[in-house]
N, C-alpha and C positions, 0 to 999 in steps of 0.2 A: 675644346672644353666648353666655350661659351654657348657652342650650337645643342649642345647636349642638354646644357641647363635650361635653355630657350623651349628645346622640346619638351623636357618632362616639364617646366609649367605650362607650356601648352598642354600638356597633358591633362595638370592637374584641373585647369578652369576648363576644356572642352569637355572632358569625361565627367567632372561630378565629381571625382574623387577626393579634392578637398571637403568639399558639401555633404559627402558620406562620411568621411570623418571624422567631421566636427558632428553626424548624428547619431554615431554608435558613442562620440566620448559623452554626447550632453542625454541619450540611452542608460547608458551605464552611471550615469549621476543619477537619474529618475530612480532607476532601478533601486540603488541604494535607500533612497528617499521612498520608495514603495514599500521596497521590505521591511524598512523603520518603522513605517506607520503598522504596517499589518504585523509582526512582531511585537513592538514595544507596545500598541495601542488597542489593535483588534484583537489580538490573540488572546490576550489575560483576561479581557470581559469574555472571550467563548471558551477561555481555562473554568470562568467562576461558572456559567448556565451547562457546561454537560456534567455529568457524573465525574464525581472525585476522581483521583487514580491518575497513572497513565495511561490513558485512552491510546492511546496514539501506539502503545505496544500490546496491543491487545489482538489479538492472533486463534484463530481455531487450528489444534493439532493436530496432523494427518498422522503420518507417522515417520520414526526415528526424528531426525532433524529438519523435517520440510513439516512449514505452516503457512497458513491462510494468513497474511500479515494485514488482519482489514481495518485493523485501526491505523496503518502507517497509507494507505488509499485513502481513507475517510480523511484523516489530514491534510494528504497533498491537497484534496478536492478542493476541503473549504480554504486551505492557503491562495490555491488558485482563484475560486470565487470571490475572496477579499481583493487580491493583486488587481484582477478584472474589474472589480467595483473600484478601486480608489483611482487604478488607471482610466476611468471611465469621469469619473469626478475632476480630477485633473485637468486631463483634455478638454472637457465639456470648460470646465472654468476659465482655462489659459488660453482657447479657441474664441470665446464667443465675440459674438462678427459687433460693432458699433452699428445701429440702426441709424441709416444712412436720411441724413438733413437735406439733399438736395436730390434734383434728379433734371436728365436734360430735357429742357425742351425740345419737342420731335420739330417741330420747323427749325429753328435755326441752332437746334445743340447745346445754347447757353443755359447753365445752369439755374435753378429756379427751384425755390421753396419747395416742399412736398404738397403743399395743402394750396399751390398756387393756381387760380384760375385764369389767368394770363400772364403770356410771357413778360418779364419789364423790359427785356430786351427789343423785341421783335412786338409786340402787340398785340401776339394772337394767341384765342383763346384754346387754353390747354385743358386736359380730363384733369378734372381733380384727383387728388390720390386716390383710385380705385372704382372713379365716378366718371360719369363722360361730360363733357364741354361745356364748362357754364360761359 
């Protein structure tokens, strides 16, 4: 039994499968949190700027029981175009990189200011951020 247990968490750290799981369950949290905002917050300002009504059941009549249902497409769309903007918002916000304080120096690797024109380790002169060798 213990060899069993040994392998499926090998399993679980060599394949990733833990590290997929824990991204469909923190997926499925955003999700929820996407829909809130575009529901509770986006929707109601673009209930107030289109035309009164149910838009959204708004339908051209072929005949007997089959309709062009183009106000329930024109919704999915802009649901989807919200979802895409806030998921876009999100990640851009919860992503963004710290602009990085040091950098190595190419002779001997040790780290040094951005704006450094020689190394204080080793003595020699490095490009400045973006410039060449003062």
């Amino acid at each position: 039994m213990k060899a069993y247990a040994k392998e499926f968490r090998d399993f679980l750290f060599k394949q990733n499968a833990l590290a997929l799981a824990v991204g469909v369950i923190i997926g499925a949290a955003v999700s929820k949190v996407v829909s809130g905002i575009v529901d509770d917050v986006l929707m109601p300002i673009v209930g107030v700027v289109l035309p009164g009504g149910e838009w959204r059941n708004a339908q051209l009549q072929l005949s007997g029981a089959n309709a062009i249902k183009y106000g329930d497409l024109i919704g999915r769309l802009i649901d989807f175009l919200f979802i895409a903007l806030v998921v876009f918002v999100l990640v851009k916000t919860l992503l963004r990189e710290a602009v990085p304080t040091t950098r190595p120096c190419p002779q001997c690797l040790e780290a040094i200011p951005i704006a450094a024109r020689r190394c204080k380790a080793c003595g020699q002169p490095v490009a400045a951020a973006g410039g060449v060798p003062g």
